[in-house]
N, C-alpha and C positions, 0 to 999 in steps of 0.2 A: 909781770912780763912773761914768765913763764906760761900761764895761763891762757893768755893772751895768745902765745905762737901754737901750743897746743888747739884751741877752733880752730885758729887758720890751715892746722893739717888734716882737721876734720871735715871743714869745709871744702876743702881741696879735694880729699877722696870722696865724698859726697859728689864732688864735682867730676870726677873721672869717671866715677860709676854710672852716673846719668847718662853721660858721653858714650861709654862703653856701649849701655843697652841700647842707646839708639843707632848706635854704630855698627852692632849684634845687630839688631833688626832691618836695618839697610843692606845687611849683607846677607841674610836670611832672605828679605825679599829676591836680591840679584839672583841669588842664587835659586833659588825657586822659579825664577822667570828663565833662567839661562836653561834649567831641567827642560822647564816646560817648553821652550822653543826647539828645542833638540830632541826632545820625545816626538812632538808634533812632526817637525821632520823627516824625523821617523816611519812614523806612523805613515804620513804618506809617503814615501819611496815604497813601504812595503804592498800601500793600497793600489798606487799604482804598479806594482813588480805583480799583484794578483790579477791585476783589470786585465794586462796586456797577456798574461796568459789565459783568463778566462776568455778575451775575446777570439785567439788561436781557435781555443779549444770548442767556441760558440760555430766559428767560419769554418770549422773542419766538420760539424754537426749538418751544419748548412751544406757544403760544399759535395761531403758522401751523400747526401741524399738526392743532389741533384746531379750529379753522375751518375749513381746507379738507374734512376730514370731516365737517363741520355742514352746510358748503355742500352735498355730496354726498349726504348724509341727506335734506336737503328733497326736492333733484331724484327722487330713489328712489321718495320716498313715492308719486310718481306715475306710477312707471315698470315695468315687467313686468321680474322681475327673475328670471324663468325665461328669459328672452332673453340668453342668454350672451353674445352680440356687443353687444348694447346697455350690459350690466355693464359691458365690456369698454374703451366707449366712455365710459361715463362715469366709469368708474374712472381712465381714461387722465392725466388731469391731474396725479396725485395720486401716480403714480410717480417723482417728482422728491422728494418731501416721505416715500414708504413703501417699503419694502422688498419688501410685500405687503398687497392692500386685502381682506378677506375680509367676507361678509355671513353673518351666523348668525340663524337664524330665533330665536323666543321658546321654543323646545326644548332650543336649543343645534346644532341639526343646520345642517353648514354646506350655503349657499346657493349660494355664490360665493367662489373664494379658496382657500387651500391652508390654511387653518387646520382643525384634526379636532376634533372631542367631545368628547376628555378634554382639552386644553387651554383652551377656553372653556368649557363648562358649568359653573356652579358656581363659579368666579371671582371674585372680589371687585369685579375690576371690569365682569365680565357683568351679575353681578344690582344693580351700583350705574345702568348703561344700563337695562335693564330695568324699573327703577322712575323713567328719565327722566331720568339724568342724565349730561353727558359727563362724559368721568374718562380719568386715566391709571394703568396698573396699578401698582400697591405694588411689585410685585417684579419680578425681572428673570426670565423662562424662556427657554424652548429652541425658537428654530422649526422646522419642519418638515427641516429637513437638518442640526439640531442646532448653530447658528449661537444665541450669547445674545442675545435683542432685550426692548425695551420696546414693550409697546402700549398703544393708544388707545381707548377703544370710546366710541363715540355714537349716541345710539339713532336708529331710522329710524321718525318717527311716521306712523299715517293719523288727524287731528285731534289727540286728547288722547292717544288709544291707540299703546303702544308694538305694530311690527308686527315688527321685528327690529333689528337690531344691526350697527354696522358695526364691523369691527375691522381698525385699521391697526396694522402691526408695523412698527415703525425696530429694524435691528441696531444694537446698541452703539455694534459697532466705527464705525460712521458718524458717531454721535454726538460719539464718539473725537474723530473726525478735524476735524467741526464745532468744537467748543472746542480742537482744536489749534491749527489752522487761523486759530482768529479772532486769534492776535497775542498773546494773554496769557501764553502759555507759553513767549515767550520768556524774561518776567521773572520768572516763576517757573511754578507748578504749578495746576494748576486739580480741584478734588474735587466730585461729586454727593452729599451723604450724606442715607441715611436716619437716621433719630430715634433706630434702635440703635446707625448709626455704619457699615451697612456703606456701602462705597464703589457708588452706582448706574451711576456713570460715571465717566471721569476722563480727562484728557489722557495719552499712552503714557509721559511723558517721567517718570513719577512714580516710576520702580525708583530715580531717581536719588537720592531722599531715603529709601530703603527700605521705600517701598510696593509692595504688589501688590494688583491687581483684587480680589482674595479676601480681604485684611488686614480685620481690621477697626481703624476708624480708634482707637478708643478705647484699644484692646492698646496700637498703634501708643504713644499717649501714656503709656501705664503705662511704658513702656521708654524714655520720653524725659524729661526734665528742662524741667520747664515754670517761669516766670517771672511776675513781676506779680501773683500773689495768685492763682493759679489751679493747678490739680489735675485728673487727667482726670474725675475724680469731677463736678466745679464745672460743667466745660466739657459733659462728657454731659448735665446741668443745662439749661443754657443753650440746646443746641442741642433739645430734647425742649420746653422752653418757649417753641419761636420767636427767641429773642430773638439780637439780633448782638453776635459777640465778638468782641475782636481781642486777641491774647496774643504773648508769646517761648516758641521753647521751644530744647532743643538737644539734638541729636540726633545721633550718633555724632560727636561734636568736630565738629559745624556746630550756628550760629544759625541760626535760623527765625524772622519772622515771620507767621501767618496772621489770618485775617479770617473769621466764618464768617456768611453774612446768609442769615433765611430766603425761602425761593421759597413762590409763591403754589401749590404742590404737593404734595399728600400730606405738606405737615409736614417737606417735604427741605429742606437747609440747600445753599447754595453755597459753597464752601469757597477761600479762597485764596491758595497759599503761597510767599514771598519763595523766591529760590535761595539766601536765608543770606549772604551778600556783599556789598559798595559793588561795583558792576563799573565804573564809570568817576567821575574825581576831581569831578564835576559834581556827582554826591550827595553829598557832604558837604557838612555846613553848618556855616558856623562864624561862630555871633552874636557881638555885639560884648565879652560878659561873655568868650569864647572869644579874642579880640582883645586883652584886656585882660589876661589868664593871660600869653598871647605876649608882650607889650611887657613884664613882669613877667618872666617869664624868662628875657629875652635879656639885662635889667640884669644878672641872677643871673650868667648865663655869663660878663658881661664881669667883673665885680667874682672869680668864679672864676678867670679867664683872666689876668687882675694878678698875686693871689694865689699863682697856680703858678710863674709867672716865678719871683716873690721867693722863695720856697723852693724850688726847684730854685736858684736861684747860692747860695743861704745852705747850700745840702747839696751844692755840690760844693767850695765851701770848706774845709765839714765833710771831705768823704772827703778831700780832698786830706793835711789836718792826720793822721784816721784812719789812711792807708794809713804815712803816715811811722813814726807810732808801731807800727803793725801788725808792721812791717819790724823794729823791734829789739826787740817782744817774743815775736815765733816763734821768736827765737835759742833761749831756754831755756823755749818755751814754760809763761810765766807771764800772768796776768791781774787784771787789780785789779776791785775788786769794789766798790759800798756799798751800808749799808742803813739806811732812812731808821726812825726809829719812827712819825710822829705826822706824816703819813697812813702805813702800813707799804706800804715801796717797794723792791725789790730790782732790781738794774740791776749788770751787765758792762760795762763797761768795753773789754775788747774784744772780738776777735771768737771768739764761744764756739765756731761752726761749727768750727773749727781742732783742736777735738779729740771734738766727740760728731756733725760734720757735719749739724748745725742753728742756726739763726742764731735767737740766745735775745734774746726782747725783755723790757723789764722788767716783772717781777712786781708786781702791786699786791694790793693790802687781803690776804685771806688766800691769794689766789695765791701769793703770795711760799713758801708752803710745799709748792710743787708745783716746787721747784728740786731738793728731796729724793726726787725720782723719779730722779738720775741719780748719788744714792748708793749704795753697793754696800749691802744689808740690812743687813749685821752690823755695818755701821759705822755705823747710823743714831742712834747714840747721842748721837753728835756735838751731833743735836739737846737734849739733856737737858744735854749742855754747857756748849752755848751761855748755854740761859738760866739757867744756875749760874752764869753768867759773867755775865750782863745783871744779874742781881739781886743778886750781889756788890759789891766796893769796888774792886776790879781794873780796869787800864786796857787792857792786853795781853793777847791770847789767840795759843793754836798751838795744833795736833792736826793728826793727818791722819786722811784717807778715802782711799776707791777712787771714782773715776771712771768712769762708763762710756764708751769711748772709739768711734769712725766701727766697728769691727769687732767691737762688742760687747761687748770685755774690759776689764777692770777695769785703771787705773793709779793708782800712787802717788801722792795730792799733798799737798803741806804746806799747812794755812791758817795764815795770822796778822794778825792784825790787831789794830787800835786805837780803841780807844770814848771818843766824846765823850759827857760828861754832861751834864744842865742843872744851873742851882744847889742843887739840890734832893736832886740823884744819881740824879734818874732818866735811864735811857740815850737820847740824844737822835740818834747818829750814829753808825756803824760802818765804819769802811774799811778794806778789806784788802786781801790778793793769792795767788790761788793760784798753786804752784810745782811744778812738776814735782817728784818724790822720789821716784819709781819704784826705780830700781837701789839707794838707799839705805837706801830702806822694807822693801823687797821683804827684804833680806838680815837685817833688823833681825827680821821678823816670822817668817821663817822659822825664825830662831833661838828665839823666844817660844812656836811651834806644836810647836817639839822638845819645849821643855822641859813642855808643856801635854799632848802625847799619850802616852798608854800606849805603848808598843815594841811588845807583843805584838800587840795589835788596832788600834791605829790611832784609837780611842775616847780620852774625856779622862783623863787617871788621876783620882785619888781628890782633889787638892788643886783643882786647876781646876774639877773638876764642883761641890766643895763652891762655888768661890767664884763659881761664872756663877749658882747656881741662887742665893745668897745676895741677888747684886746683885738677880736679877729679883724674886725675894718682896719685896726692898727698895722695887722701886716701886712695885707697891699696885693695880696695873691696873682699874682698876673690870671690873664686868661678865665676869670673866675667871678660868679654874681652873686651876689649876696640877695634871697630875697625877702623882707620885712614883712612879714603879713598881720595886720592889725585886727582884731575876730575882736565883736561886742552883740552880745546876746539881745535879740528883739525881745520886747514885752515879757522884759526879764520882771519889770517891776509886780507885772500883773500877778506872778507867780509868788512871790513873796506876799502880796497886800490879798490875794486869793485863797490861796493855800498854805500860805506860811512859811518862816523861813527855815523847815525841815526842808522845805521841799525846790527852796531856793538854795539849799546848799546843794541839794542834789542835783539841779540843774548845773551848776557849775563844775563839781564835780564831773558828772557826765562829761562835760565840756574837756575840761582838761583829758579827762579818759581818749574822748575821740582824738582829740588831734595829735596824741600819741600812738594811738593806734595809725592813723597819717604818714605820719611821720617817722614815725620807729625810734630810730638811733640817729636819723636823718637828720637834725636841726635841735636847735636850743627853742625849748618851749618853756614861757612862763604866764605868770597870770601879774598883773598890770595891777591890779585891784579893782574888789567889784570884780563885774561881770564881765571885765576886759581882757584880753589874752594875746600875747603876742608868736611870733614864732617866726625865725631866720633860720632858711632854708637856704644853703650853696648849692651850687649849680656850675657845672663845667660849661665852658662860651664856646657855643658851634656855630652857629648864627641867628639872627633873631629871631627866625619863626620859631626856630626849636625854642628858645627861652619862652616866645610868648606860649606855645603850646603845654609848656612844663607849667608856667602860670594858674594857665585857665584848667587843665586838670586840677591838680590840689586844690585852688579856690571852690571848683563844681564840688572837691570831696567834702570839704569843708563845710559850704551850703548843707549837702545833703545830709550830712552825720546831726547837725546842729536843727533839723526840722523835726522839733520831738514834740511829743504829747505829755503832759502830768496831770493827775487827775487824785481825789482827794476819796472817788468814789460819786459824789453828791457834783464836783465842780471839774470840768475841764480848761487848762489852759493850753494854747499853741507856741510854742517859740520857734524863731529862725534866730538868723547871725546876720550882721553886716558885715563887710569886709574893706579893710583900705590897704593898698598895696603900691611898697616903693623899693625899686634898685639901688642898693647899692655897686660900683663904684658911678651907674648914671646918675642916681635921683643925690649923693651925697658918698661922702664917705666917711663920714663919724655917727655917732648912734643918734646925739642931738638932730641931726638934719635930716635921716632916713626917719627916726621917729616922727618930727614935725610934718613931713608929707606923707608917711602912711594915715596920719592923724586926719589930714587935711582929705586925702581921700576916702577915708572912713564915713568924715562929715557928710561928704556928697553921695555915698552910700545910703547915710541914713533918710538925707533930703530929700533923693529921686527915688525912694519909696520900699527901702528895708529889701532884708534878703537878698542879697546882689554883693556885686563885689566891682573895687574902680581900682584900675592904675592910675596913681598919680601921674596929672600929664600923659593920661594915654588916652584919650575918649574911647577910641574904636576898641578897646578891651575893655569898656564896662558891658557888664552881666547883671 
């Protein structure tokens, strides 16, 4: 009794421990997802707290530059602007803010400045100055030494009347270096885009997230894995409508958050993107629901950290008892076994490693039938046994099998064991032992394999084949064909009464050779007597072509193996094979009845002119 309450406190803490870790782990998850949505969070308020200053800081860029050429447009109006030194002077200020200040008459022909003909005339943003209004260009061109810039053009009035145009060029690269510069790219990436997506500008530092000046941003997203309800499709959307987005996305195994808000400009978006990381422990945040996970977990670990003590001394007790017993039953390596019915449970007893070098844990529900993976095939019957033996009146069982052993080979062992019943008789308990019988078995069996093989080929003789193919018709196999193939050697006689019967054992011989080779492992092959040979080959039922196609191959192999020559040197003779073929569970399903119609077919084999092969009852499959 004692004993008894002692597992049930073992089993109990076993059972809280389990409870514990997964309860550790559900709480480990929450909390790991509560971080992660509160970083993320995060992470955008800050992405957006940068966008909306970097676009300030983009529209104040824009905005000096087109004032101080408003400024410069008034003074003009009243200035002689064939006076190249006077340009010159008054342009002066404006080199800090342009690259080059150019003035284009209402022609397009330049006044003043390095800008030519075909780059302003016709412009989108010439003829938007020319009907009065400042503007900055749509697109990005090439100036005069082939350098990408963006220009400005604002027109130079005399009253109402536009009299010409000023055009200031900023290169990029400066532009570049302004939003480098301004501090936001340390924490991430800063983009200009147009309405289509391409990039107008950007900070240098962008290769880092595999952008380039020429990418367009939206490809860019097709290739990325975007988050939050969005798609590039949504996002092209959004930035074409003005409006501000802020998404995840993630892009070659980094996260990304950006921000994209529009500029008071041609409909371009300012764009701004996280470097994908926490870089220092300051950004994370962790509210109090996140606080709350923590103190929740740290119970979990301690109520863990109990638990393992107590099964760690409870399992070095165990091995201690283990290693004792281990020790005296390696002597004759034996091992006890049981198997429970009701839940079905199979468990070792010791240690199985010792002979297949795996350490076997026990088998439950129908697991238990995957122990029959390290029975040798032929001995799997054992299983069919067994439960003859379960469903009988029997307390005691034996039999052996083969073992698969650490080098692959197959050993002797004996089982035996003893069945508890319930009141009822049905089987409630099984314990047993297996025993080494190798030397024993081995000698037994090799004597059973004599008296079972033919001498001459090595094939079963005529009593064995009758009794293997008997048993298996006996069970009944659903879904599954038996097929009998009846093999009798042509102008067998010729070869004995020719050449002798050296050379008609060799024929048969031969015989048996090939259809092994055929066959393999495949089927029971024996020899009939004489020159006669049988062989029942199974076959899994898929539908009948497949069986008739499975047929008529092996039969063609057959045919062709058995077209031999022997020769004495001075005498040649020819042989083929006949063949008679019958199904079972169609043609019969005992050996007597599958035998009588492979027979019967054989006959018509030999009648409509040798070499060939019939299904009984098939015409359209004679060959």
């Amino acid at each position: 009794m004692k004993t008894k309450k002692r597992f049930n406190f073992r089993k109990i803490c076993y059972l809280m421990l389990v409870l514990s870790v997964l309860s550790g782990i559900s709480m480990s998850y929450c909390f790991g997802n509560e971080l992660k949505e509160n970083n993320v969070k995060n992470a955008k308020k800050i992405v957006k707290s940068s966008a909306c200053v970097g676009r300030v800081y983009f529209e104040e860029i824009i905005k000096e530059r087109i004032s101080g050429l408003e400024l410069l447009a008034g003074r003009l109006s009243n200035t002689d602007v064939s006076d190249i030194s006077e340009m010159s002077s008054a342009c002066k200020n404006l080199k800090r803010y342009f690259d080059d200040v150019s003035l284009v008459d209402t022609n397009g022909v330049r006044l003043y400045g390095n800008c030519v003909d075909k780059e302003i005339a016709g412009s989108e943003g010439y003829e938007k100055a020319l009907s009065g209004v400042s503007n900055v260009a749509t697109e990005v061109t090439l100036n005069y030494i082939g350098n990408d810039e963006i220009c400005f053009f604002v027109p130079v009035k005399s009253g109402k009347a536009v009299q010409s145009v000023l055009v200031g060029s900023m290169i990029l690269e400066n532009m570049r270096n302004k939003l480098y510069n301004s501090g936001l790219s340390k924490e991430g990436y800063v983009l200009i885009l147009s309405e289509s997506g391409d990039i107008i500008s950007a900070t240098k530092n962008i290769c880092d997230i595999g952008l380039e000046a020429d990418t367009n941003f939206f490809s860019y997203l097709n290739d990325s894995r975007i988050f939050d309800g969005y798609n590039s499709q949504k996002v092209r959307s959004r930035i074409k409508d003005n409006s501000e987005t802020d998404f995840q996305y993630r892009y070659n195994k980094k996260n990304y958050v950006i921000t994209t808000i529009p500029v008071s400009v041609n409909g371009w978006s300012f764009a701004y993107i996280s470097k994908g990381r926490n870089r220092k422990i300051s950004d994370i945040v962790i509210t109090s629901k996140c606080k709350n996970y923590l103190r929740l977990l740290c119970v979990e670990l301690l109520i863990i950290m109990v638990m393992l003590i107590y099964a760690t001394r409870s399992r070095q007790r165990l091995i201690k008892i283990q290693e004792t017993y281990d020790a005296v039953s390696s002597i004759d390596k034996t091992m006890i076994f049981e198997y429970t019915f009701f839940p079905k449970r199979f468990v070792l007893k010791d240690k199985f490693e010792n002979i297949i070098d795996k350490d076997m844990k026990p088998f439950m529900g129908e697991a238990v039938y995957d122990v029959y993976e390290y029975i040798h095939p032929d001995d799997l019957s054992i299983r069919r046994k067994l439960r003859k033996f379960f469903e009988s009146n029997e307390t005691f069982f034996t039999s052996e099998v083969r073992v698969k052993g650490k080098n692959g080979e197959y050993d002797w062992y004996r089982v035996s064991g003893c069945l508890e019943r319930e009141e009822n008789g049905s089987p409630r308990y099984f314990a047993g032992k297996l025993t080494d019988a190798s030397k024993q078995i081995t000698m037994e069996k090799n004597l059973v394999q004599r008296a079972e093989k033919d001498m001459l080929t090595g094939v079963l003789n005529k009593k064995t084949m009758e009794e293997k193919m008997s048993n298996i018709l006996a069970e009944k196999m659903a879904d599954r064909y038996y097929i009998f193939y009846m093999v009798d050697l042509d102008n067998f006689k010729n070869v004995n009464d020719t050449l002798g019967h050296i050379y008609g054992d060799k024929a048969i011989a031969d015989t048996g050779a090939e259809l092994t080779k055929i066959f393999k492992n495949q089927a029971l092959i024996g020899r009939l007597g004489g020159d006669e040979f049988a062989v029942c080959s199974s076959y899994d039922a898929f539908d009948e072509e497949s069986l008739k196609n499975y047929i008529i191959k092996k039969a063609e192999q057959i045919k062709e193996a058995n077209r031999r020559s022997y020769t004495d040197g001075a005498n040649v003779v020819n042989i083929t094979s006949s063949i008679g073929i019958s199904v079972a569970p169609v043609d019969g399903t005992d050996f007597e009845t599958v035998y009588k119609k492979a027979d019967s077919a054989l006959y018509q084999s030999k009648k409509t002119g040798k070499d060939r092969y019939t299904l009984f009852n098939g015409e359209l499959w004679k060959r």
